[in-house]
Structures are given as structure tokens and as C-alpha cells.
C-alpha positions as CSV (number, residue, x, y, z in Angstrom):
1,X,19.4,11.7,-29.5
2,X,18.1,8.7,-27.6
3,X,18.4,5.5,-29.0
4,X,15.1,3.7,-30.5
5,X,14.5,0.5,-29.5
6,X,12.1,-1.1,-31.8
7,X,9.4,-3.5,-30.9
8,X,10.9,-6.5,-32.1
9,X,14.0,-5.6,-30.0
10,X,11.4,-5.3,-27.3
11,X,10.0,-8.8,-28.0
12,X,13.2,-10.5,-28.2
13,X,14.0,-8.9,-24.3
14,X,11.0,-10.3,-23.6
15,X,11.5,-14.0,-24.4
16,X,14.7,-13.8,-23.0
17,X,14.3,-12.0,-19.1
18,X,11.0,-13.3,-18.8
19,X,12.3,-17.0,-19.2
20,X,9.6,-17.8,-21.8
21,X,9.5,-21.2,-23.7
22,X,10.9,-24.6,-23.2
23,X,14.5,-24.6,-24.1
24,X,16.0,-23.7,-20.5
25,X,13.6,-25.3,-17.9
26,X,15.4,-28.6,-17.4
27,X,18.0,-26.5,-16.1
28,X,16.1,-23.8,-14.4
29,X,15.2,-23.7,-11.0
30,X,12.0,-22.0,-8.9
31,X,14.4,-19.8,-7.0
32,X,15.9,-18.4,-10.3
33,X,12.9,-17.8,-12.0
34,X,11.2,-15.8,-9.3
35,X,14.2,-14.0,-8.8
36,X,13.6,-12.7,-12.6
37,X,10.6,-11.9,-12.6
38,X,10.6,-10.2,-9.1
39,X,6.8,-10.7,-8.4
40,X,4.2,-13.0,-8.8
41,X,1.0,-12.3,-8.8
42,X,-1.1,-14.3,-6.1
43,X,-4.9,-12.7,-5.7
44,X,-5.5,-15.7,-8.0
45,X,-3.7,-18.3,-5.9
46,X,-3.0,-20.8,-8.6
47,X,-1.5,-18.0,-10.8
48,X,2.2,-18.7,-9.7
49,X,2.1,-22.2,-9.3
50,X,1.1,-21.5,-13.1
51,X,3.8,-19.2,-13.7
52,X,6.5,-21.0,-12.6
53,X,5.2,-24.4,-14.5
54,X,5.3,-22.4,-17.8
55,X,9.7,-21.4,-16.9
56,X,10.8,-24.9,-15.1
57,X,9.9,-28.3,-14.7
58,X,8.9,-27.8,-11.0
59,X,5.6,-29.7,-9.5
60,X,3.1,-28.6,-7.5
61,X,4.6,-30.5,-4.6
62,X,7.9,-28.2,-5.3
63,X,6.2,-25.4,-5.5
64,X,4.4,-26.4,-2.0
65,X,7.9,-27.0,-0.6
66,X,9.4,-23.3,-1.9
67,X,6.6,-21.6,-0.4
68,X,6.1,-23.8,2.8
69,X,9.1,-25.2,3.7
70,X,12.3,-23.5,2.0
71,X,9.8,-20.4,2.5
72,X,11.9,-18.7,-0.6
73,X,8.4,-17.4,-1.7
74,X,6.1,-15.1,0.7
75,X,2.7,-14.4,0.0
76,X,2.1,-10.3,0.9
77,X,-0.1,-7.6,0.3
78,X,1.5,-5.0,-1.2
79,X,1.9,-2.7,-4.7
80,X,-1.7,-1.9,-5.9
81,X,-3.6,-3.6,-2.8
82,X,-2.7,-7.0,-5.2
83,X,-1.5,-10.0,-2.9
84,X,2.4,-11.6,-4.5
85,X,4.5,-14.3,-4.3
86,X,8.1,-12.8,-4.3
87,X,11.5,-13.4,-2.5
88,X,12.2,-11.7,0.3
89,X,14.8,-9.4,-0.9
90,X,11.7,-8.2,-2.7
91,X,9.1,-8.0,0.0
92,X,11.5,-5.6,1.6
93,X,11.5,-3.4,-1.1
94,X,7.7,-3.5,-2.2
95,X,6.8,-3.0,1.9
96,X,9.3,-0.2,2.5
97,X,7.9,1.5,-1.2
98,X,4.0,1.3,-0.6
99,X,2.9,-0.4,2.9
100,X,2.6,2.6,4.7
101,X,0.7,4.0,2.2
102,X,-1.5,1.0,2.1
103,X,-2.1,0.4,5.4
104,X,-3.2,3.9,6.5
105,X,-6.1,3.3,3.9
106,X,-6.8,0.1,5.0
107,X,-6.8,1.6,8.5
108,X,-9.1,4.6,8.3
109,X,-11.5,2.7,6.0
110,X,-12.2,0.2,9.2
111,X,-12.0,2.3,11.7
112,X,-14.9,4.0,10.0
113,X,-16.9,1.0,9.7
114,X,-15.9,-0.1,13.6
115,X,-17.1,3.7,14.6
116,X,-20.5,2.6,13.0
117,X,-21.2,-0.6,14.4
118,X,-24.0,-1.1,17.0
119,X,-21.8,-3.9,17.9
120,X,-19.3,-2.2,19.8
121,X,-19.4,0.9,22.4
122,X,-15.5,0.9,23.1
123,X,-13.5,4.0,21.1
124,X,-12.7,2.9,17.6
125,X,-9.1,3.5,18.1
126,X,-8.7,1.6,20.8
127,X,-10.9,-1.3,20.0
128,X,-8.7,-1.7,16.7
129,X,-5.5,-1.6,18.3
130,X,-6.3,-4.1,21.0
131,X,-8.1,-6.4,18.4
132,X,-4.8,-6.3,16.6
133,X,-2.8,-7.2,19.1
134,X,-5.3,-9.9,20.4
135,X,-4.7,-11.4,16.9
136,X,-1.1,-11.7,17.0
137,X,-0.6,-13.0,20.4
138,X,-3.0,-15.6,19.9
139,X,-1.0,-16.6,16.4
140,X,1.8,-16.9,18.6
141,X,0.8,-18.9,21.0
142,X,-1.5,-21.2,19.0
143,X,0.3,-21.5,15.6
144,X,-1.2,-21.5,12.1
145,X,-4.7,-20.9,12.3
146,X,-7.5,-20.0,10.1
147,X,-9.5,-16.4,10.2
148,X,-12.7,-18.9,11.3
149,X,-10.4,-19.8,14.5
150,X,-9.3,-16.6,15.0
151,X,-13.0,-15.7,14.9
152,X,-14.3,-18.6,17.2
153,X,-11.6,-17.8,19.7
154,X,-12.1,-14.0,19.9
155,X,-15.1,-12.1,20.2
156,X,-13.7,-8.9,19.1
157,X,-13.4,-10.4,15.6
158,X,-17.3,-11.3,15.8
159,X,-17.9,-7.3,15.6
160,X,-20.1,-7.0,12.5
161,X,-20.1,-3.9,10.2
162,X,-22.4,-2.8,6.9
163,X,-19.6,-1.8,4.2
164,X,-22.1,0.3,2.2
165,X,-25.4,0.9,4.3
166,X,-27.0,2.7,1.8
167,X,-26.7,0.1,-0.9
168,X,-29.9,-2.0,-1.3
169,X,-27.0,-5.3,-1.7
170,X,-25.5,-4.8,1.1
171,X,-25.4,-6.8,4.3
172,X,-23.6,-6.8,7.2
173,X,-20.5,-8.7,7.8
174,X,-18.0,-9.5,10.1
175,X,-14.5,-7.3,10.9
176,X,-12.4,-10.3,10.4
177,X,-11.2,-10.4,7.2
178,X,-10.3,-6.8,6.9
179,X,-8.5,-6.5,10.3
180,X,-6.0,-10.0,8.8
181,X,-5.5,-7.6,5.6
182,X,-4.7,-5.0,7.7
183,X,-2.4,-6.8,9.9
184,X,-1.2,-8.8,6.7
185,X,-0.1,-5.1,5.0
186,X,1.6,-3.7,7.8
187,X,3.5,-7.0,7.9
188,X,2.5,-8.4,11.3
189,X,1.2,-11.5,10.0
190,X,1.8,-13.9,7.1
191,X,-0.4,-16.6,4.8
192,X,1.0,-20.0,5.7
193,X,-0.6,-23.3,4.2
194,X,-4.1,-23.1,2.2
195,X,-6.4,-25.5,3.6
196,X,-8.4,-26.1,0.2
197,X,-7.2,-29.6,-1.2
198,X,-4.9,-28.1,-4.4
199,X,-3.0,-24.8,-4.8
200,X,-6.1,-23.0,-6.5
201,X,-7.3,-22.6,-2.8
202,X,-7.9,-19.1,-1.9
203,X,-8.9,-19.7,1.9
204,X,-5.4,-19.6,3.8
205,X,-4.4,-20.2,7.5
206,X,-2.5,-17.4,9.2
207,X,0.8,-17.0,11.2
208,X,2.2,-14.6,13.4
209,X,5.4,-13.1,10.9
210,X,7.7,-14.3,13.6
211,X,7.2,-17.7,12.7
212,X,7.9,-16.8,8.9
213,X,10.7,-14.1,9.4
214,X,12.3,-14.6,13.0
215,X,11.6,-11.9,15.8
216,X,12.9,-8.9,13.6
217,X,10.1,-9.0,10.9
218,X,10.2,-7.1,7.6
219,X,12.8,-5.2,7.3
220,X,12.1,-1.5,7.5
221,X,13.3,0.8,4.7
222,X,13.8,4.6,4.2
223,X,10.2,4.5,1.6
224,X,12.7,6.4,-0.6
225,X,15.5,3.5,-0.8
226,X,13.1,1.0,-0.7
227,X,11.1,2.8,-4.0
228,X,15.0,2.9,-6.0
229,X,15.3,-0.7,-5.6
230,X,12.1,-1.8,-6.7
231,X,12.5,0.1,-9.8
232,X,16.2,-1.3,-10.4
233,X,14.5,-4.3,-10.2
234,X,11.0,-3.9,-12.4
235,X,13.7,-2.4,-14.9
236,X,16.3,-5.3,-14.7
237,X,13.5,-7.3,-16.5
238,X,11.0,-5.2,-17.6
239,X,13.0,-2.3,-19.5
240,X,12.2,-0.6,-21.7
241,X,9.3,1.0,-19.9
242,X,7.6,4.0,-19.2
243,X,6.9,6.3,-16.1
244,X,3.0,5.2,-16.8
245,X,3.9,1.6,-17.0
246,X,5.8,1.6,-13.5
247,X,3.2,4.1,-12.1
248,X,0.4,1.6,-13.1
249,X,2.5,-1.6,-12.4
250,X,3.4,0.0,-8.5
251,X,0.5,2.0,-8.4
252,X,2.4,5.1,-7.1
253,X,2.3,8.9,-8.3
254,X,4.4,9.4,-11.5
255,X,6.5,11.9,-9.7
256,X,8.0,9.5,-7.1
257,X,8.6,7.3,-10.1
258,X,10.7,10.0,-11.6
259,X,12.6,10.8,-8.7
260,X,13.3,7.0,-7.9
261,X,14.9,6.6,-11.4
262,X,16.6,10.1,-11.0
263,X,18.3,8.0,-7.8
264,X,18.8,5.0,-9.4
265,X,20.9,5.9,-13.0
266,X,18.4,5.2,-16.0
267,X,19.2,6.2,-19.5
268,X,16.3,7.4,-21.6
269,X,15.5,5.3,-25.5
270,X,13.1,6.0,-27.9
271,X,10.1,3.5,-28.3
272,X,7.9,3.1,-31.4
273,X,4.1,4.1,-30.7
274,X,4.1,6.6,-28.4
275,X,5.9,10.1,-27.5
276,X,6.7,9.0,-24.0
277,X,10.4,8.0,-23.2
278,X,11.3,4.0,-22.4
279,X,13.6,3.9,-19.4
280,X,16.6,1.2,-19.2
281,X,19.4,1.2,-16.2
282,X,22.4,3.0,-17.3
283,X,24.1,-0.1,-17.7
284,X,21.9,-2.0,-19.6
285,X,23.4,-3.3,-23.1
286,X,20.0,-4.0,-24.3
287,X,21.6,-7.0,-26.3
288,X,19.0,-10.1,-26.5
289,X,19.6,-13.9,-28.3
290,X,18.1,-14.4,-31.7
291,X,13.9,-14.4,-31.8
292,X,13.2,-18.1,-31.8
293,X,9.4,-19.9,-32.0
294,X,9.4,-19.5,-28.1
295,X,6.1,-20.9,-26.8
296,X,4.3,-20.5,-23.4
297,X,1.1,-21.0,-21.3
298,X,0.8,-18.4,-19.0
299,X,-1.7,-18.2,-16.9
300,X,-4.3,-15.0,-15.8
301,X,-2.6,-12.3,-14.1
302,X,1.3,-13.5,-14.9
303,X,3.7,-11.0,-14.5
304,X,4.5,-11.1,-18.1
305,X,1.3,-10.0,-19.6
306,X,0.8,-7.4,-16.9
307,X,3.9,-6.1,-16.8
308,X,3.3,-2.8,-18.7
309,X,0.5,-0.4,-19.0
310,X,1.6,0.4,-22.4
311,X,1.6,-2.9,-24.0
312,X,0.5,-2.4,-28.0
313,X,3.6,-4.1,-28.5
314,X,2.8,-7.4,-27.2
315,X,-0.8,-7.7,-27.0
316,X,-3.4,-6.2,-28.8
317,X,-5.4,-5.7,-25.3
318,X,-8.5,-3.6,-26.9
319,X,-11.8,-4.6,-25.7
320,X,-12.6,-6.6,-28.8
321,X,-9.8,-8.5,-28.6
322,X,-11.1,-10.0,-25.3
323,X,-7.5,-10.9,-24.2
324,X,-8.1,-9.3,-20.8
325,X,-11.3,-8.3,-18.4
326,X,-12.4,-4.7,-18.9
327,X,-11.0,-3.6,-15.5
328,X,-7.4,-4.8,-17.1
329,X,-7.0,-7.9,-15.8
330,X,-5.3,-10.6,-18.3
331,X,-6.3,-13.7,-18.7
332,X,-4.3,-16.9,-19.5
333,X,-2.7,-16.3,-22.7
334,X,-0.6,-17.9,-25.4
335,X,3.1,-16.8,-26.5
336,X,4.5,-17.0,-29.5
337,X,7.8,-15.1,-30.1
338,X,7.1,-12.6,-27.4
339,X,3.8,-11.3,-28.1
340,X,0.2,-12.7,-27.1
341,X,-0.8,-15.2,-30.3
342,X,-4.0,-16.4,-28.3
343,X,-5.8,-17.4,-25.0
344,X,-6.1,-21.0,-23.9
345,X,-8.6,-22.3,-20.2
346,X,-8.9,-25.4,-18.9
347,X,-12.6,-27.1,-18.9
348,X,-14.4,-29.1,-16.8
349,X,-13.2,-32.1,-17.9
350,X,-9.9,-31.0,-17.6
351,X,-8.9,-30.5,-21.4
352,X,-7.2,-27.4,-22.6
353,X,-8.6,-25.3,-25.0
354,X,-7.0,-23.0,-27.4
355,X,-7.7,-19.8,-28.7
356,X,-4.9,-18.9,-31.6
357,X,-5.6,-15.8,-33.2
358,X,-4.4,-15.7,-36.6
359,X,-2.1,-18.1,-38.7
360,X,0.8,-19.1,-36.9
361,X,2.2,-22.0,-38.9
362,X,1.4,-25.4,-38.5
363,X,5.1,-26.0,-36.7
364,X,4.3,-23.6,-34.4
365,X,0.7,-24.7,-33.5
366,X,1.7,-27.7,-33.3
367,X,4.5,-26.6,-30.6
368,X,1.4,-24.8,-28.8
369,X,-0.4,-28.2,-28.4
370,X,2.7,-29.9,-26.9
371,X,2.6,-27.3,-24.4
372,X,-1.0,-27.7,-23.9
373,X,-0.9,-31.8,-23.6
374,X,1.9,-30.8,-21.1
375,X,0.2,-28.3,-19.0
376,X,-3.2,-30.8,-18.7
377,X,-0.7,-34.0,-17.5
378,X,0.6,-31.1,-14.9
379,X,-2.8,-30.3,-13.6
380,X,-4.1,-33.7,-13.6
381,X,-7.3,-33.7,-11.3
382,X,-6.8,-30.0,-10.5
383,X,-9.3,-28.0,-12.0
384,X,-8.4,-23.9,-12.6
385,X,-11.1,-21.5,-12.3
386,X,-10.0,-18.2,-13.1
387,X,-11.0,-15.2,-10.8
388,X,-11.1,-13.1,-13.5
389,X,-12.5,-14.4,-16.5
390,X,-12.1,-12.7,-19.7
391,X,-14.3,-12.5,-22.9
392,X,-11.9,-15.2,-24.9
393,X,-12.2,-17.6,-21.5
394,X,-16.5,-17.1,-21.1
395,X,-16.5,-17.9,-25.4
396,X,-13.8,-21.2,-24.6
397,X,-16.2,-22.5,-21.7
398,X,-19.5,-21.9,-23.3
């Protein structure tokens, strides 16, 4: 009979992998806490500047300086079309698992919309592949540049295309942006520096992947080994889980998640609240410190709170609840002892404002507004808008 582990086994996991709370940050650095949590997500580009502020004292200038100049983070799009921050030990293993996949999708969606265009006569084909290369000969030899220079300097990226003609919204616009996610997925080219004024820029310059990763590139994995290691490593910090959380959190079939853990030694527990198996590596003791008051800011989209598909034991994520956006995505969030105890956002004039569902004690609420008085001296001018607002965010900003 498999072993249950119970939710408050689950929590205490949590707290502990995830590097939540305040007691180890002085000690903590940014390489160590990415290398727990494996990914970051980026599609909101201040969320791991976010993350890693809640799990060490880093700055933003730190942060800069790990992904710009000790380059031990790299932006990529990978798992689930969603753009991460992750080591490269991890890139390799996302790319090899789900790029191919990715980019053939990417691909045949624009070669449609190329084959359509009255802006071009030359074979769709061909006219991609040489717009491609174009790209990443001129990153070469011109260096970090932004998709408007790319643009300006080659015509091929002025080719214009209507991404739903038939829609009375729709408009023409130009090839540009999908050919650098293209070329970005198949790992030909890399986001260097944003050129916005604070890391909640979204608009990036772009770099051959030379510059980032020397002439050899992204490693290239058997999609097989590279899908074992990923899930040793999801698991390392995420187990117990499910085959639907880690077919949800990769966004792969469940059968290739079975046969990855099949390859990789898991050992099947019990979990409360649901018939499905949890999944730990064989040689995980599941042992986890004492529950303590462990409080964290996290922000929208943190690897934490969307970690698991299955997540009733951490986060009452029902619609009412307005925790998260209605096409799953979570918004910034308050921890208390390993499950969500609230939301918090930051307003216009830059205070933080808290959401606490429930009483929590007035030690630990007032715990949560160190934290908060913490997080606002952080930020200091920046101002966080969240790309994905939730219900509890809209309510705090009204």
C-alpha cells in the first residue's frame, strides 16, 4: 500500500524546497534559489525579479547582473509557449523536451499567414528560411538589437500578414514578432537587455545565441533524455505531484509523462483529495523541518503558485475566490505556512495593498506587513502592472 502523504506534509515540503519566508535569505544566493525552483516564469517580465526578492536579499541591480552579465539566468521560450528565466542546465532539458514540438507549430502557423500575404510573391518556404537566416547574420554582425532595428534594416521583416481575416478586429500586422519567436524557440537567438527603464519592461533587444552560449548553442538532447531530466527536476521540488500536474505544468501528453517517470525511478504515495497517485523520486525521504509562520510576497505567475494543476491543497483557486484569472493564471499572492492566506498589488502611488483572507493572527499579520513595508522600499519608484490581473487585484486597485 502506498504511503499517504497528507496535506500538511505537503505544506511543510512546500515552505521548505520552495525557499519561502525570511529566515534563510541573508544567506541565500540568486544562483541557489533558481537552481530550486528550476523555472521562472518570465511572460510577465518583472515576475522573477519578484520571485527571487521574496527568497534572498538580491536587488534589482543583482538581478540585472545574473541575467546580463554572469548570464546564470536565460530568458527562453519553451514548456507551454510561456517564456522562463532558468539556468542553463535547465534550458537544455526544457528545449530538448518540448522545442521541437513548439517550433513546428510556431512554424506552420506563419508560413500560413506568409503564403497569404499580398506582400510577398516568393514561395513561403523559402521566403521564411531566408528571412531567418537574414535575421541571424545581421545579430551577428551588428550586436544587440531591437525587433524595430531588425525591422528598419530588413525589408523581409516589413512583410505584413492579417492573423484572422475574417475577424471584424483584426488588422494587419507585420511578420516580425512572430519570425524572433520562432527563431527564439528553436534557439537561434536570445533576449539580451530590455530597453524599458526598470525590469517590468517587456520590449527586449535581441542577440544572435552565439553571443549568449558560444558557437555550439543549446545543447541538443535525445527529446526522451531531455523529458527524464526535467521531471527529476519538477519532482526534486515539486513532489508529490500528479501525471495531470506535470502534464499541465510541461504541457505534454500524459503518456510521455508516464514513460519519463517509468525512466527516471518514482515511487507512487497516496494524497488526500483525489484518486490519482502523487509521484516522488525513489529516493526521496519526504522528511521536511517543523511548520513555522513562514511568510512571502510572491508575485503573479511565480513558480510556486503555479506549480501544480491540482492545487486544493494550497490554494482555494475557485472562481470566487479570485486568487487567479479565469484562464489559470495566479496572481500575486500571500503565504502563510505554505498555503495562499491572501493577495496583495502594488498602487499607483506605490503602496502595497493587502488582501488577507480569513483570521490569521495578529503576529502573523503583522509579519505580512513587514514583508509588505519591505517589498515597497524594494520597488521604490518602480511601479508593477501585472499582465494578468485577477479579480482580488481589479477589487485592490479600484
Amino acid at each position: 500500500m502506498a504511503v499517504l502523504v497528507d496535506d500538511q506534509l505537503r505544506r511543510r515540503l512546500l515552505v521548505d524546497r520552495h525557499q519561502l519566508g525570511p529566515s534563510a535569505r541573508n544567506d541565500r544566493t540568486i544562483a541557489q534559489a533558481v537552481d530550486a525552483l528550476a523555472l521562472l516564469h518570465s511572460t510577465d517580465p518583472s515576475t522573477p525579479y519578484l520571485s527571487l526578492h521574496a527568497r534572498t536579499n538580491a536587488s534589482p541591480h543583482d538581478i540585472d547582473r545574473a541575467f546580463h552579465d554572469d548570464r546564470i539566468l536565460f530568458r527562453h521560450t519553451t514548456l507551454r509557449r510561456t517564456i522562463f528565466a532558468m539556468p542553463l542546465d535547465v534550458v537544455t532539458l526544457a528545449h530538448g523536451s518540448y522545442n521541437t514540438r513548439l517550433a513546428t507549430i510556431l512554424r506552420r502557423n506563419l508560413l500560413g499567414w506568409i503564403e497569404a500575404s499580398p506582400d510577398t510573391s516568393v514561395p513561403a518556404e523559402r521566403f521564411l528560411d531566408e528571412t531567418e537566416t537574414a535575421t541571424v547574420e545581421l545579430l551577428r554582425s551588428k550586436g544587440a538589437t531591437t525587433g524595430r532595428g531588425l525591422a528598419d534594416a530588413l525589408p523581409s521583416l516589413q512583410v505584413t500578414f492579417n492573423p484572422a481575416p475574417s475577424a471584424a478586429y483584426s488588422k494587419p500586422m507585420r511578420i516580425t514578432s512572430r519570425v524572433l519567436e520562432l527563431l527564439a524557440a528553436e534557439g537561434r537567438i536570445a533576449r539580451g537587455r530590455p530597453t524599458g527603464r526598470d525590469f517590468t519592461s517587456g520590449s527586449w533587444t535581441w542577440e544572435a545565441i552565439d553571443d549568449w552560449l558560444g558557437s555550439d548553442g543549446i545543447s541538443v538532447l535525445d527529446p526522451d533524455e531531455a523529458l527524464t531530466g526535467l521531471v527529476r527536476r519538477y519532482l526534486s521540488t515539486f513532489a508529490p505531484a500528479t501525471v495531470t500536474d506535470l502534464s499541465w505544468w510541461t504541457g505534454l501528453p500524459k503518456g510521455q509523462i508516464r514513460a519519463a517517470m517509468q525512466r527516471c525511478e518514482v515511487r507512487e504515495v497516496a494524497l488526500i483529495d483525489t484518486t490519482e497517485p502523487g509521484h516522488v523520486l525513489a529516493d526521496d525521504e519526504l522528511e521536511a523541518p517543523p511548520l513555522t509562520d513562514d511568510i512571502a510576497l510572491l508575485p503573479g505567475l511565480d513558480s510556486t503558485t503555479m506549480g501544480w494543476k491540482q492545487r486544493n491543497w494550497y490554494v482555494d483557486d475557485r472562481p470566487a475566490a479570485g486568487v487567479f484569472d479565469r484562464n489559470g493564471n495566479a496572481g500575486p499572492t500571500i503565504w502563510i505556512e505554505g498555503r495562499v492566506a491572501g493577495a496583495w498589488t502594488q498602487r499607483d502611488t506605490g503602496e502595497i495593498a493587502l488582501h488577507l483572507t480569513g483570521d490569521i493572527g495578529s503576529i502573523a499579520r503583522s509579519r505580512v506587513e513587514v514583508e509588505a513595508a519591505r517589498l515597497t522600499e524594494w520597488l521604490g519608484d518602480v511601479r508593477v502592472k501585472w499582465r494578468y490581473p485577477t479579480p482580488i487585484t481589479k477589487q485592490l486597485n479600484s
